[in-house]
N, CA, C and O of each residue as an XYZ file, in Angstrom:
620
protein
N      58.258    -79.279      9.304
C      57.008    -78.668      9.680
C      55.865    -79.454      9.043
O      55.047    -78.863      8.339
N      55.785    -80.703      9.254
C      54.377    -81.432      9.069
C      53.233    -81.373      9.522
O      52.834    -81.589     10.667
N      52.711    -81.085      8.645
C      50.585    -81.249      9.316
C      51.056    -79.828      9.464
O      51.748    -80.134     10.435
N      51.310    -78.366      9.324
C      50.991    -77.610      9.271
C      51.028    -76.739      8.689
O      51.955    -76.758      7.879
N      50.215    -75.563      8.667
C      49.200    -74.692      7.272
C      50.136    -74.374      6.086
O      50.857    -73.391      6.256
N      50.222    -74.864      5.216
C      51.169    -73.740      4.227
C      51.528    -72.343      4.587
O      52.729    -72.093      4.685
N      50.548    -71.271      4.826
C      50.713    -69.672      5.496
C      52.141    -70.242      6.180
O      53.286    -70.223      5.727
N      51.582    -70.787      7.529
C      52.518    -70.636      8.385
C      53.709    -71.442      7.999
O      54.719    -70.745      8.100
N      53.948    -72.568      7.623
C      54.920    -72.950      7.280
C      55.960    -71.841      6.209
O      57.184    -71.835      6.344
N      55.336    -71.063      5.301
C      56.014    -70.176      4.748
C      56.108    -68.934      5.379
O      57.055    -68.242      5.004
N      55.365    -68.460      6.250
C      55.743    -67.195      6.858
C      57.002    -67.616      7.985
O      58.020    -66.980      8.259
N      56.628    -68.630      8.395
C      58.059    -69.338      9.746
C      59.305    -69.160      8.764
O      60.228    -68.434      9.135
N      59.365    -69.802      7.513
C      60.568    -70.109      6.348
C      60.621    -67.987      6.108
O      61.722    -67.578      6.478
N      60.069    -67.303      5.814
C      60.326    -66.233      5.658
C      61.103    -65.237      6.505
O      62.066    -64.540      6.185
N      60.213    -65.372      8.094
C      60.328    -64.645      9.075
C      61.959    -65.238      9.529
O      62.702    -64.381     10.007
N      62.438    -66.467      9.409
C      63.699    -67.382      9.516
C      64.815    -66.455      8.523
O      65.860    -66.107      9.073
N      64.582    -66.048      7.021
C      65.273    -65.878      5.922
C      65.235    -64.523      6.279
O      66.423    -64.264      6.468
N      64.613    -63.536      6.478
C      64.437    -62.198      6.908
C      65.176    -61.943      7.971
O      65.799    -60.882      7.953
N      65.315    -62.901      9.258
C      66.184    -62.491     10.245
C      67.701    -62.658     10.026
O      68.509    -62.105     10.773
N      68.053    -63.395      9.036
C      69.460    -63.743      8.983
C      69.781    -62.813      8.143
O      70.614    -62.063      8.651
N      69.436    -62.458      6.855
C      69.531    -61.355      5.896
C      69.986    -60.157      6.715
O      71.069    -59.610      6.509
N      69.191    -59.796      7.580
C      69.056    -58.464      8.306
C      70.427    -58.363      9.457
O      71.042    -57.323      9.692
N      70.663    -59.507      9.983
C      71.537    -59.836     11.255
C      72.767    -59.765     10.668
O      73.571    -58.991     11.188
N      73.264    -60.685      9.251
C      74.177    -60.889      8.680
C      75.192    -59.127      8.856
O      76.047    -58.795      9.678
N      74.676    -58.491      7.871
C      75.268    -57.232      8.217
C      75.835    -56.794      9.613
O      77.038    -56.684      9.850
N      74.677    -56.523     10.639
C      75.158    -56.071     11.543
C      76.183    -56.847     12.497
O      76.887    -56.436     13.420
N      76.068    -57.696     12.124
C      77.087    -58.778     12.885
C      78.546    -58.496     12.489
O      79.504    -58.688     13.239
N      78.636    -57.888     10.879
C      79.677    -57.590     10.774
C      80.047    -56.521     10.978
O      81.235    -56.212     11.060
N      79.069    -55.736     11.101
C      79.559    -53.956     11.553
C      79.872    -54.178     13.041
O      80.936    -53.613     13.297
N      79.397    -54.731     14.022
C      79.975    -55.148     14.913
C      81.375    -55.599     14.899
O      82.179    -54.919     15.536
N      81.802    -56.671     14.252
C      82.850    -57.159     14.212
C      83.970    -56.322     14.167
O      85.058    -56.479     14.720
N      83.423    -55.048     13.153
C      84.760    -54.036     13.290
C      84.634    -53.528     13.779
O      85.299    -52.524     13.528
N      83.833    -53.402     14.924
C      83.524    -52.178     15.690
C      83.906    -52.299     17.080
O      84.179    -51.412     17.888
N      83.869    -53.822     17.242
C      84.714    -54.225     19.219
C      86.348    -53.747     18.754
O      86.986    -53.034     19.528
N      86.724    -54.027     17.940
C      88.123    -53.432     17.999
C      88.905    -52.407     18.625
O      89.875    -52.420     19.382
N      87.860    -51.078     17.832
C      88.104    -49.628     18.161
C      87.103    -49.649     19.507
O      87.162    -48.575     20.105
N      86.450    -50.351     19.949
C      85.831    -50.024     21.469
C      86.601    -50.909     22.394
O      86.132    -50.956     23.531
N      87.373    -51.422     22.236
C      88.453    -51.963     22.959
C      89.748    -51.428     23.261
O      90.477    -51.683     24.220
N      89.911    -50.706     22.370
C      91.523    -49.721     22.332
C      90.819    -48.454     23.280
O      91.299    -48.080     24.349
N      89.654    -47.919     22.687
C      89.149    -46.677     23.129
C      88.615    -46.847     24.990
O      88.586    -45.913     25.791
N      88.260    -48.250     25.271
C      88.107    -48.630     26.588
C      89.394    -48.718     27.578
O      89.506    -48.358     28.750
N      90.376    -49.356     26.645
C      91.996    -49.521     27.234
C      92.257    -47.753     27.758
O      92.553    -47.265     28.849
N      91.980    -47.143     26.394
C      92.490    -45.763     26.804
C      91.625    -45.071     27.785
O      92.104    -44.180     28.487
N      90.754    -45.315     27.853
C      90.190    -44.620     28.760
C      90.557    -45.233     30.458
O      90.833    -44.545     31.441
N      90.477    -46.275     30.395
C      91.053    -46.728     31.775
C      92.660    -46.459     31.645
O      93.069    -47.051     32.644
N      93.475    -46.071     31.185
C      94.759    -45.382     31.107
C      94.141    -44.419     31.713
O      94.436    -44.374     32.908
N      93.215    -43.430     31.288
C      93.477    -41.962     31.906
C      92.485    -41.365     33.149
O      92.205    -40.236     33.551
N      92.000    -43.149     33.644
C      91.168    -43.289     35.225
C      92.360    -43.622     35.952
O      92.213    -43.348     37.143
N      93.583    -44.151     35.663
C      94.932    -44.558     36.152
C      95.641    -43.306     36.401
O      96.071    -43.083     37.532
N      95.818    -42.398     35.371
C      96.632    -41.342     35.602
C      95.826    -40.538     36.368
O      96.501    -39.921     37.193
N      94.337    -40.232     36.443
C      93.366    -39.434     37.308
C      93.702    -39.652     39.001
O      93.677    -38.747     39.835
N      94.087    -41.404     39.321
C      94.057    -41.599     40.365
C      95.854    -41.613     40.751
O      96.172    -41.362     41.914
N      96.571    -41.812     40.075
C      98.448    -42.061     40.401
C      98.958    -40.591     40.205
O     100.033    -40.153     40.617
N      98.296    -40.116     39.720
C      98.835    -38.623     38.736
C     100.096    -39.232     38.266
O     101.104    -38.607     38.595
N     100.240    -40.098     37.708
C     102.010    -40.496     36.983
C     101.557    -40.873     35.968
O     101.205    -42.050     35.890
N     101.407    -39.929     34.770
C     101.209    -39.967     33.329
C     102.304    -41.208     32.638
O     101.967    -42.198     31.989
N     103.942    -40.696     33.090
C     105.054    -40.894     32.006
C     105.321    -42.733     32.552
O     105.797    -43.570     31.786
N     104.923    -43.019     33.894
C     105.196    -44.450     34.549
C     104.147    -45.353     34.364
O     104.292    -46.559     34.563
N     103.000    -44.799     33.960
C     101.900    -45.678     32.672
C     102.468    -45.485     30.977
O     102.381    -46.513     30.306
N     102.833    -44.683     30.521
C     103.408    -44.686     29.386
C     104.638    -45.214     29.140
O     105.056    -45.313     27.986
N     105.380    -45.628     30.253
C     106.769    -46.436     30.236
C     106.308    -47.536     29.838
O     106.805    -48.080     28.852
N     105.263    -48.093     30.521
C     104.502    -49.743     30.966
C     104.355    -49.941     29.742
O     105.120    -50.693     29.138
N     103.199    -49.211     29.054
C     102.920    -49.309     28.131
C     104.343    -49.725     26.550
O     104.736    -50.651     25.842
N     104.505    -48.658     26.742
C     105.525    -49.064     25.603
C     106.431    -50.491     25.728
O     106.333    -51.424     24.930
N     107.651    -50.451     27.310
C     107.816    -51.564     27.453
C     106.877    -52.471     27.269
O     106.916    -53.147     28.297
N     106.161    -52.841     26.666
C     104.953    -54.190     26.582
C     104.956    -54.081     25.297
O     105.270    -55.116     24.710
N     104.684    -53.072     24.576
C     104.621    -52.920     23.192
C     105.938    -53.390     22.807
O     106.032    -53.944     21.712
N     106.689    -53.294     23.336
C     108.355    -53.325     22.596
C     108.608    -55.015     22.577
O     108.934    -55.771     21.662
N     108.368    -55.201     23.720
C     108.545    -56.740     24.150
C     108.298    -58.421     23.282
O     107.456    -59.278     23.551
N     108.913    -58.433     22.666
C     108.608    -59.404     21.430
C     109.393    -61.090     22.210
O     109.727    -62.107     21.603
N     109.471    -60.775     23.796
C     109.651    -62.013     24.746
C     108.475    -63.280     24.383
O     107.340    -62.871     24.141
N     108.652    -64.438     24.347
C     107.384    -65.406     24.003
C     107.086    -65.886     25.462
O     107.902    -65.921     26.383
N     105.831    -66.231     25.502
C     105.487    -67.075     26.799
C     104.239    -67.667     26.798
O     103.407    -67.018     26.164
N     103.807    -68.763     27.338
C     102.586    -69.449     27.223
C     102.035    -68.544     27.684
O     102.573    -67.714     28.415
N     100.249    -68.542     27.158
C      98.926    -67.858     27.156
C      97.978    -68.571     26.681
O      98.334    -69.268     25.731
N      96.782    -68.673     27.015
C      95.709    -69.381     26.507
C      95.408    -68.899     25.121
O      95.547    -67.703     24.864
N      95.041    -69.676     24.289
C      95.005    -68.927     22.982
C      93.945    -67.424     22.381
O      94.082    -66.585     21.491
N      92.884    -67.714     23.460
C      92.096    -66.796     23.130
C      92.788    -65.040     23.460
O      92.470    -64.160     22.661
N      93.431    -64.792     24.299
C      93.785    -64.089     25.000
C      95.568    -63.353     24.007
O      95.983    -62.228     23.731
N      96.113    -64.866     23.786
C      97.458    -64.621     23.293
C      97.884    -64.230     22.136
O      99.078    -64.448     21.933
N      97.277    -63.704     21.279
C      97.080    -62.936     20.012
C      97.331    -61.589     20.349
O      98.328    -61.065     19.851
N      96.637    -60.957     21.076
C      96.741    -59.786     21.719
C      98.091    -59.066     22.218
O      98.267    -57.848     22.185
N      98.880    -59.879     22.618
C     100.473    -59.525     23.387
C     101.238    -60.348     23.100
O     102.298    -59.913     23.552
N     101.552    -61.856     22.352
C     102.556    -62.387     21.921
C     102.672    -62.790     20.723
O     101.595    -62.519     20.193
N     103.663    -63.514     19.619
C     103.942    -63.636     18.484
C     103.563    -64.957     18.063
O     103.494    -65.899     18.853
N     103.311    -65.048     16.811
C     102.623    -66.148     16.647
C     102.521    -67.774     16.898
O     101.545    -68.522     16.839
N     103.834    -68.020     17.186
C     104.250    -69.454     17.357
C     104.102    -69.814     19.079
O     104.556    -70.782     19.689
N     103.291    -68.649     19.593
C     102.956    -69.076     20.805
C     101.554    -69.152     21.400
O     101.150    -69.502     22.510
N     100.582    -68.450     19.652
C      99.180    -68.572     20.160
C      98.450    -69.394     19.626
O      97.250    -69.233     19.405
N      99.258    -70.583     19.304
C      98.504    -71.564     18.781
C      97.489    -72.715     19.809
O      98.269    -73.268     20.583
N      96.408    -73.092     19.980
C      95.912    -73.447     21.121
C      96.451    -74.974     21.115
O      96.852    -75.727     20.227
N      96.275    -75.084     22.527
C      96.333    -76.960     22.874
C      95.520    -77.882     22.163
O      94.474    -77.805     21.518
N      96.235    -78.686     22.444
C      95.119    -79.880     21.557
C      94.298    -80.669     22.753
O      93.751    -81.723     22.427
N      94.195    -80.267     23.976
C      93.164    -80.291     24.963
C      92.036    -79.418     25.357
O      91.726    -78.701     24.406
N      91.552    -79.281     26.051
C      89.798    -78.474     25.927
C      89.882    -77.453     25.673
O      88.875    -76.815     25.980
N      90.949    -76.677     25.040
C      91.045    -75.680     24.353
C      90.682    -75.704     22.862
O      90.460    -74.774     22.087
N      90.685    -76.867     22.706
C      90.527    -77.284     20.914
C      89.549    -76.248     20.493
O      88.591    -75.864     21.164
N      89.998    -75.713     18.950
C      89.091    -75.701     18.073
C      88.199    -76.556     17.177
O      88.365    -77.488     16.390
N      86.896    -75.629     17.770
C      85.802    -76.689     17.195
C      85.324    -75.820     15.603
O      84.668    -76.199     14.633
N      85.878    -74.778     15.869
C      84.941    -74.061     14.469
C      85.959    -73.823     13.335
O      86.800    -72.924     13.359
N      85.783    -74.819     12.228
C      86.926    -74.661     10.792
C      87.469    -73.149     10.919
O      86.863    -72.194     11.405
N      89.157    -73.176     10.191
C      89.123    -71.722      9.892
C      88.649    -71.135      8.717
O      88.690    -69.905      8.696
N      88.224    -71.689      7.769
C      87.689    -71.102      6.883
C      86.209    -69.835      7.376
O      86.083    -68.655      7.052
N      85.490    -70.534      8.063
C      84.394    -69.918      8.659
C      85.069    -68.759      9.790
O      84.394    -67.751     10.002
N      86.152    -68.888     10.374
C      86.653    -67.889     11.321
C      87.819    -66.885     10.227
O      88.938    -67.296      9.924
N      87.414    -65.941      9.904
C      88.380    -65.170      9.054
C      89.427    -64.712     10.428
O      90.256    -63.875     10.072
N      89.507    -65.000     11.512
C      90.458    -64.314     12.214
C      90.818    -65.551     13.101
O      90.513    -65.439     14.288
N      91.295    -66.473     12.789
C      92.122    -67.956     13.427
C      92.814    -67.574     13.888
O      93.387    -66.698     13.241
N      93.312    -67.808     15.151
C      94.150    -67.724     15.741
C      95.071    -68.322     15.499
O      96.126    -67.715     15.315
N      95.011    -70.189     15.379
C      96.223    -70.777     14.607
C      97.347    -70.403     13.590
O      98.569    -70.361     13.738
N      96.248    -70.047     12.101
C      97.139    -69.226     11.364
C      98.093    -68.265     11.996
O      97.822    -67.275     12.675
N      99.544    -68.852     11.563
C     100.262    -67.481     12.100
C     100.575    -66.706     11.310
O     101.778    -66.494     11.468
N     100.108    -66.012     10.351
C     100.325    -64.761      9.734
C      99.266    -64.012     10.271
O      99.413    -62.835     10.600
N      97.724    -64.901     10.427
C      96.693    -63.941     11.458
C      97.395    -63.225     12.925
O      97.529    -62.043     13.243
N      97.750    -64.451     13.603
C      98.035    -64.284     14.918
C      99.233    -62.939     14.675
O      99.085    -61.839     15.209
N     100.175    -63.220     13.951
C     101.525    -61.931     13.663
C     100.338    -60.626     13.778
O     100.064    -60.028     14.819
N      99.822    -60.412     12.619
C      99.242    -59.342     12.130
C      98.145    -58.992     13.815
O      97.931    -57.842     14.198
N      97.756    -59.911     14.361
C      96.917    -58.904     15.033
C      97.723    -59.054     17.102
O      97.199    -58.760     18.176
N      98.831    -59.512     16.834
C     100.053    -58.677     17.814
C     100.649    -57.870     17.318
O     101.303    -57.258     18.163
N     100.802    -57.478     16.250
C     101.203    -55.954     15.660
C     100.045    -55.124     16.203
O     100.145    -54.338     17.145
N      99.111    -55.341     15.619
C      97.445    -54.479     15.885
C      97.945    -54.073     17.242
O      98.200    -52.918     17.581
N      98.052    -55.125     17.960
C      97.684    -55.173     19.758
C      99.395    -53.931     19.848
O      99.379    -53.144     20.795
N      99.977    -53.904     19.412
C     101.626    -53.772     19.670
C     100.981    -51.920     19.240
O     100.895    -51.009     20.063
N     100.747    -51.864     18.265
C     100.394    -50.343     17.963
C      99.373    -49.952     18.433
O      99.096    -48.788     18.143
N      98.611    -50.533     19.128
C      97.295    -49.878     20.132
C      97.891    -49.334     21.120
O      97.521    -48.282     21.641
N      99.067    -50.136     21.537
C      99.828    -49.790     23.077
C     100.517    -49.031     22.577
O     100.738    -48.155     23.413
N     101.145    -48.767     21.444
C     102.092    -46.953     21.663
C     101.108    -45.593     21.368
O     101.371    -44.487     21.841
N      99.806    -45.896     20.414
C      98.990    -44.799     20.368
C      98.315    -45.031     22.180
O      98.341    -44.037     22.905
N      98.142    -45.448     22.357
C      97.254    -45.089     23.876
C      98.574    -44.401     24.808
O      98.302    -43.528     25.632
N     100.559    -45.030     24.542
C     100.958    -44.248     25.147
C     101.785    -43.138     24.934
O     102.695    -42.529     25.496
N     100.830    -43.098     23.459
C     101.476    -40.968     22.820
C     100.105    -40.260     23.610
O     100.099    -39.031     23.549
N      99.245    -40.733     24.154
C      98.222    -40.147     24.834
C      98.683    -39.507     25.617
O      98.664    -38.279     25.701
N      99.445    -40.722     26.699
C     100.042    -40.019     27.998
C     101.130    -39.448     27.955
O     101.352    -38.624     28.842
N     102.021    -39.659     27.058
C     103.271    -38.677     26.873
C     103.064    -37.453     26.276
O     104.046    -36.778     25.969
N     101.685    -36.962     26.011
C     101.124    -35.747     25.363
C     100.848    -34.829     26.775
O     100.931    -33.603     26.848
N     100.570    -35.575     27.647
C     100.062    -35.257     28.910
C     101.869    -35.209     29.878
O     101.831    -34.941     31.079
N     102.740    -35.381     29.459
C     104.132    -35.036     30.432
C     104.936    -34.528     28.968
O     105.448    -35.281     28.139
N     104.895    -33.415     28.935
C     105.705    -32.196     28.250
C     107.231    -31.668     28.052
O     107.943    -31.127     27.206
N     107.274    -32.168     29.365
C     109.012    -31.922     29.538
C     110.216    -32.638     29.924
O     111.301    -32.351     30.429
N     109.315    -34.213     29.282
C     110.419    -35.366     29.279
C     110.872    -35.920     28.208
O     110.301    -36.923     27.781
N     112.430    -35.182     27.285
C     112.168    -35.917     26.354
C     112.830    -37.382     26.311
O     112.805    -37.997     25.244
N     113.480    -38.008     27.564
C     113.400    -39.400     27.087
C     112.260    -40.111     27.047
O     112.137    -41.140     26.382
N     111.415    -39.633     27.716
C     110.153    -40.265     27.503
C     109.723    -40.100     25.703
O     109.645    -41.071     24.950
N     109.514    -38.827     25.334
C     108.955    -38.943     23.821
C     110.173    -39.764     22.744
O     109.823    -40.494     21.817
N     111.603    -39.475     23.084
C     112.604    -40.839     22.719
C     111.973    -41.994     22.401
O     111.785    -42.583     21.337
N     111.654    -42.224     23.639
C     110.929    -43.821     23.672
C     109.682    -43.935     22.521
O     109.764    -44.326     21.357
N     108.570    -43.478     23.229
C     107.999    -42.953     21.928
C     107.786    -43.587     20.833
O     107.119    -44.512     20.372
N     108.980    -42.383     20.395
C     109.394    -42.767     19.257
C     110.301    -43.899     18.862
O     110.217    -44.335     17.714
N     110.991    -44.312     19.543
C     111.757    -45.761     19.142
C     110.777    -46.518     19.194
O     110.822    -47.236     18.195
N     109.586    -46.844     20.043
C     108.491    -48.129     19.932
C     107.302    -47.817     18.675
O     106.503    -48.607     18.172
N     107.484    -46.634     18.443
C     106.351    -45.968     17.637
C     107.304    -46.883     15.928
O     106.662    -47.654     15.214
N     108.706    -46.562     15.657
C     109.768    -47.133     14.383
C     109.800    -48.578     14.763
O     109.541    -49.236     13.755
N     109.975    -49.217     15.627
C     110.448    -50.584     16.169
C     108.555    -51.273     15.376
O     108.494    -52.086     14.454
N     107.392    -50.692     16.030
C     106.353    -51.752     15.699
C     105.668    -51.045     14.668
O     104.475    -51.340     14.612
N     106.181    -49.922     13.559
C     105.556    -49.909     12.253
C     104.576    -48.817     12.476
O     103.814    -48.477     11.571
């Protein structure tokens, strides 16, 4: 900022230091906050599915089978954290590359103890969204069986 006023050169340097201070936080209350509005969005389109199929227990089958499923298969990395195990969400070393260190990304996908830990996350979102719908079919108990075997199987 050459040739101009001290004021402004320090109110620009202030108004700069004031916005990041202030942003910093909410950026991270955000951060934990797409999580639970992502499970809570999943579930809710679960129960625009059962509104329109009326088949509570054949979305809660889906569900669990997927949760249970510890099958590997290629996925783009951004995406493959979510539903597979770690040694498969590591990205390409083509235009998929990571450009941003992991130190600065506390949630790398590469790392596979990250990637494990948040296909567990993804693995127990899918049996709580489908004790939802098995709350909603009453008088099947292989269905709550299941359940419960995917509910012991992913912790």
């Amino acid at each position: 900022m050459i040739g101009v006023p001290v004021p402004v050169a320090v109110g620009t340097f202030s108004a700069i230091v004031v916005l990041i201070v202030t942003t910093k936080p909410l950026l991270a209350a955000a951060r934990r906050a797409v999580p639970g509005l992502r499970d809570r969005s999943g579930e809710l389109a679960d129960l625009a599915a059962v509104r329109v199929t009326n088949q509570p227990a054949a979305l809660a089958r889906l569900l669990l089978s997927v949760a249970t499923n510890r099958r590997q298969a290629a996925s783009p990395w951004p995406v493959a954290s979510l539903w597979f195990d770690a040694d498969v969400v590591r990205p390409t070393q083509g235009r998929m590359r990571r450009v941003v260190p992991s130190r600065l990304d506390p949630r790398d996908p590469t790392d596979p103890r990250a990637a494990r830990l948040a296909a567990e996350g993804a693995r127990r979102a899918l049996v709580a969204r489908a004790r939802v719908l098995v709350d909603q079919v009453p008088g099947d108990p292989s269905l709550r069986g299941a359940l419960d075997d995917a509910a012991r199987a992913v912790g």
